[in-house]
C-alpha positions in Angstrom: 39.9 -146.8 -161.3 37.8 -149.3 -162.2 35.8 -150.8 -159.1 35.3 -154.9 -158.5 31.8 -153.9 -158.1 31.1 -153.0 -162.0 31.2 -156.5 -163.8 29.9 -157.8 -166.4 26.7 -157.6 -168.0 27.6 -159.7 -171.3 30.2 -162.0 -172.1 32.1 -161.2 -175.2 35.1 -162.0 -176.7 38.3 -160.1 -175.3 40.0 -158.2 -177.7 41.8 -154.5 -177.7 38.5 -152.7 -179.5 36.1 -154.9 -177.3 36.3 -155.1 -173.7 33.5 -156.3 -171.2 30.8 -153.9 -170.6 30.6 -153.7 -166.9 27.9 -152.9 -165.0 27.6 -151.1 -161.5 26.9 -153.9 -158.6 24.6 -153.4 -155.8 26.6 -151.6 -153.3 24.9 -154.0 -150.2 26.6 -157.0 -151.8 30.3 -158.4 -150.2 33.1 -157.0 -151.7 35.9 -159.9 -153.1 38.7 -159.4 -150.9 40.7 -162.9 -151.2 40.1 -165.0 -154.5 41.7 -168.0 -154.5 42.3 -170.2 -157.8 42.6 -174.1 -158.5 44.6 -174.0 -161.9 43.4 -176.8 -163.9 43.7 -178.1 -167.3 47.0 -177.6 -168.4 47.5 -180.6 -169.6 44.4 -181.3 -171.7 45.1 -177.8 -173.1 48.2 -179.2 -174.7 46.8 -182.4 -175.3 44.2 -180.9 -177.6 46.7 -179.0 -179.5 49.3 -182.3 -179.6 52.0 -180.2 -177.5 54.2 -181.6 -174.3 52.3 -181.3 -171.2 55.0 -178.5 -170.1 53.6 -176.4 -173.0 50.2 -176.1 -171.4 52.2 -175.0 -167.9 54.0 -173.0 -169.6 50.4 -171.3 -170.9 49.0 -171.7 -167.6 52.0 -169.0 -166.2 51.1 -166.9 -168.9 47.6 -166.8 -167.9 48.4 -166.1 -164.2 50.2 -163.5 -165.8 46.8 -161.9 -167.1 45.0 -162.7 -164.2 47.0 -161.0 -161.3 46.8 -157.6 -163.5 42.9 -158.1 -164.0 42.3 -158.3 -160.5 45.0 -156.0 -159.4 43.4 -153.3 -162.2 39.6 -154.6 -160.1 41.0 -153.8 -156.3 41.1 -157.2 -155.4 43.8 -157.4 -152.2 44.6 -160.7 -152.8 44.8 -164.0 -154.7 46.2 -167.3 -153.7 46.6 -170.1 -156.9 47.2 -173.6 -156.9 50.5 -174.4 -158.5 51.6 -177.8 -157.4 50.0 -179.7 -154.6 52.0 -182.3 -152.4 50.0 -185.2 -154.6 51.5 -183.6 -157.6 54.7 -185.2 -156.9 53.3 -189.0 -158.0 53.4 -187.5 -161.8 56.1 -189.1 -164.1 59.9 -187.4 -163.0 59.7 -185.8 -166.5 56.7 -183.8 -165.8 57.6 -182.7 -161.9 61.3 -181.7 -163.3 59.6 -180.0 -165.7 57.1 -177.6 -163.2 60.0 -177.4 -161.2 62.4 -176.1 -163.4 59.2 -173.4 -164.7 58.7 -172.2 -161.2 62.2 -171.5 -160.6 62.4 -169.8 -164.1 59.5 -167.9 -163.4 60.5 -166.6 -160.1 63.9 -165.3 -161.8 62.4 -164.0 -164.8 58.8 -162.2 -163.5 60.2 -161.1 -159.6 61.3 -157.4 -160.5 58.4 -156.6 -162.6 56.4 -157.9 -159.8 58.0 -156.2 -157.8 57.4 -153.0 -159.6 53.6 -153.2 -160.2 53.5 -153.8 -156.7 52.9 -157.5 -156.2 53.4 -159.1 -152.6 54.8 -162.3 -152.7 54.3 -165.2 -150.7 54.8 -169.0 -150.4 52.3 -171.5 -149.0 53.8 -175.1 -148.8 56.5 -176.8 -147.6 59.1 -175.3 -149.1 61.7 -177.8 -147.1 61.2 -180.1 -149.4 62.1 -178.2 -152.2 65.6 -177.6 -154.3 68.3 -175.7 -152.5 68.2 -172.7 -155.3 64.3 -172.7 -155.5 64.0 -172.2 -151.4 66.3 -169.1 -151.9 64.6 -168.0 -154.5 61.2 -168.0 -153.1 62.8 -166.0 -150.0 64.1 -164.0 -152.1 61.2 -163.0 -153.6 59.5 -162.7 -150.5 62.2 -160.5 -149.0 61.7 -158.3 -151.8 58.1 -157.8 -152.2 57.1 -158.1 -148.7 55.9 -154.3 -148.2 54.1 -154.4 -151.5 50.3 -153.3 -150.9 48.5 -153.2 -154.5 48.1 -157.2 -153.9 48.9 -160.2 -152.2 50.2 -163.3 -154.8 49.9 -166.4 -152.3 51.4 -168.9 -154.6 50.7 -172.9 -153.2 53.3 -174.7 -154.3 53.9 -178.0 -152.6 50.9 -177.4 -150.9 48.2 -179.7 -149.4 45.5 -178.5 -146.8 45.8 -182.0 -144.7 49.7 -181.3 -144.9 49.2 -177.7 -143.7 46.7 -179.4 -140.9 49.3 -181.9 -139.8 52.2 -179.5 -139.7 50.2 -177.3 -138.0 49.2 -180.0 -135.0 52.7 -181.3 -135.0 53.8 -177.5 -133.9 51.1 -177.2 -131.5 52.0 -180.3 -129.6 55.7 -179.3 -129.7 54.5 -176.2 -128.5 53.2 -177.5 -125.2 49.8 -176.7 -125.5 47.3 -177.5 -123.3 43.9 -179.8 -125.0 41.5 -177.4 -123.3 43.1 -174.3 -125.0 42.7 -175.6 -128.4 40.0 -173.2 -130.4 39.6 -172.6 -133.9 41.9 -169.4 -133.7 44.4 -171.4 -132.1 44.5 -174.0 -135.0 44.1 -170.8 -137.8 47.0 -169.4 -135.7 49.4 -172.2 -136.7 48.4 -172.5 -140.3 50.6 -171.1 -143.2 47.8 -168.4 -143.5 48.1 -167.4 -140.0 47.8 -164.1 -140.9 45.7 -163.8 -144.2 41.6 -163.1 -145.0 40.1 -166.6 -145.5 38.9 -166.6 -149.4 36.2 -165.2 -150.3 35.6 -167.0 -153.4 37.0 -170.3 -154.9 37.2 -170.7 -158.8 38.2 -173.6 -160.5 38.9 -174.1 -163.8 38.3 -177.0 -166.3 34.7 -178.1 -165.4 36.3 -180.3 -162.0 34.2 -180.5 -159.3 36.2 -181.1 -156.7 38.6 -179.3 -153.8 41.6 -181.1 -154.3 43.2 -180.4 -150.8 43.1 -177.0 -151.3 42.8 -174.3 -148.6 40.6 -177.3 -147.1 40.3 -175.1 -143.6 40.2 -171.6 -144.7 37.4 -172.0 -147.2 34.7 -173.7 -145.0 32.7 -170.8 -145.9 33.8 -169.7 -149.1 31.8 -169.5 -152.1 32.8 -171.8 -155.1 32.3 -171.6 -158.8 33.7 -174.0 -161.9 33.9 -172.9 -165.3 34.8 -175.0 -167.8 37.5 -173.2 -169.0 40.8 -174.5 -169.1 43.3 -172.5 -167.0 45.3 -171.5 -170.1 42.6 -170.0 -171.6 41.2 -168.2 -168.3 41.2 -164.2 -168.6 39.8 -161.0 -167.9 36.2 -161.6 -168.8 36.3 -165.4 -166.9 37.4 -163.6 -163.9 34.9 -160.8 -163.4 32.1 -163.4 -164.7 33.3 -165.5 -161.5 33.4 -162.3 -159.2 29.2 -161.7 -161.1 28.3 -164.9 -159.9 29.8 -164.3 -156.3 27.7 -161.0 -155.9 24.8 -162.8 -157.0 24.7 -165.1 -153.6 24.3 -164.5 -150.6 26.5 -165.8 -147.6 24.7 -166.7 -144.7 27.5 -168.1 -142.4 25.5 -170.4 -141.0 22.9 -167.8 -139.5 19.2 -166.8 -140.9 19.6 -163.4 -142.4 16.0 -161.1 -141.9 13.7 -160.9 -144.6 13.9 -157.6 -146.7 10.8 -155.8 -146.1 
C-alpha cells in the first residue's frame, strides 16, 4: 500500500488515466499521524455557481467523502474536520436547519459503509445541545464503529475550542480539584480529546487565515497550511500537496535542534 511518505512531485489534474506522481519522502522526516481540517467555502462555492448555500454543504460532504478514503488509502490514523462550530449557530434558521438536517442524513445514509471500510467514528462538541434523533444518532454511530482501526473520523460539530476549555474547567472545579494540581495533562485530561494524538497538521481551505476556535489547545504546536481551495473542490492531490508541505518543515517544539554536520 501506498505510504504517506511518497507525495507529490507535480500537481496535475485528477482524473482516472492521471493520478499524482508521488515521490518517496525522506524517511527522517515526521510521519502525519492526526490531520485536522477547517472546511471552508461552501458557501462561496455555491454562490459562484448561483446555487442555495445548502448545495455547496451538500458538496462539501461529498468531498469529505473523497478525503477520508485518500488518507485512509495514505495510512493516516486519523482526521478530525470542522463541521459546524458553536458560532455557526448565529446564521439565518434556514441555513442551520438546513446543516442540521444534512448531518443527520449523512449519519443515516454513510454509517454502514463507514462502518465497513473501517471508519471510527467520533463526536467532538456538545452534543446536548443538539436534536433528540441527532444525539442518538451520533451514539449510534459511535457504538458501532468504536473498534474500527483503519482511521479515526473526529467530526466537530457544535464545536468551539473556548467551549471545550470552559466545559472542561467547569468539570475540574466540580471535580474537587485542588489549584496546585492543575498541569497541562490535567487540563488535556478533561478535554473532549482526552484521549487522542494532538494534530499534526492543520489545513484550511478557502485562502482564510485564521483558526476559527478550532482545536485552539491541541494545536499549539501544530503545523498549518491554507490553500485556496474551496472545501468542495478539495481532493486527492490538495491533500497530499498539504501533507508535501508538512514534510518540508521542520518542528522544533520550542527547542534548538543540532546542526546536521
Amino acid at each position: 500500500m501506498t505510504k504517506i511518505q511518497n507525495l507529490l512531485s507535480s500537481r496535475r489534474k485528477e482524473n482516472v488515466s492521471s493520478q499524482p506522481q508521488l515521490v518517496a519522502a525522506d524517511q527522517s522526516q515526521s510521519p502525519v499521524r492526526h490531520i485536522a481540517i477547517i472546511m471552508d467555502g461552501n458557501g462561496r462555492w455555491a454562490t459562484r455557481r448561483h446555487l442555495p448555500r445548502l448545495a455547496g454543504h451538500k458538496a462539501g460532504v461529498s468531498a469529505l467523502r473523497r478525503v477520508v478514503e485518500c488518507a485512509a488509502d495514505e495510512n493516516i490514523e486519523m482526521l478530525s474536520v470542522y463541521a459546524f462550530s458553536t458560532e455557526n449557530w448565529h446564521r439565518p434558521r434556514t441555513e442551520v436547519d438546513g446543516l442540521m438536517r444534512l448531518f443527520w442524513e449523512t449519519i443515516r445514509s454513510d454509517l454502514e459503509k463507514l462502518h465497513r471500510d473501517g471508519v471510527r467514528l467520533r463526536h467532538l462538541g456538545r452534543l446536548y445541545d443538539l436534536a433528540p434523533d441527532i444525539q442518538q444518532a451520533v451514539r449510534e454511530s459511535m457504538d458501532l464503529t468504536k473498534d474500527n482501526t483503519r482511521i479515526g473520523l473526529n467530526v466537530c460539530f457544535n464545536y468551539g475550542g473556548r467551549a471545550e476549555l470552559v466545559d472542561a474547567v467547569r468539570q475540574i472545579i466540580a471535580d474537587g480539584r485542588q489549584p496546585e494540581t492543575i498541569s497541562e495533562e490535567m487540563i488535556s485530561s478533561y478535554l473532549y480529546t482526552r484521549d487522542l494524538p494532538d494534530p499534526d497538521l492543520v489545513i484550511r481551505t478557502a485562502g482564510e487565515m485564521r483558526v476559527s476556535n478550532f482545536l485552539i489547545w491541541q494545536s499549539a504546536y501544530s503545523e498549518y497550511y491554507a490553500t485556496p481551495t474551496l472545501w468542495p473542490d478539495f481532493g486527492r492531490e490538495d491533500l497530499l500537496e498539504a501533507v508535501q508541505s508538512f514534510q518540508q518543515r521542520s518542528r522544533k517544539f520550542g527547542r534548538v535542534l543540532p546542526t546536521s554536520v
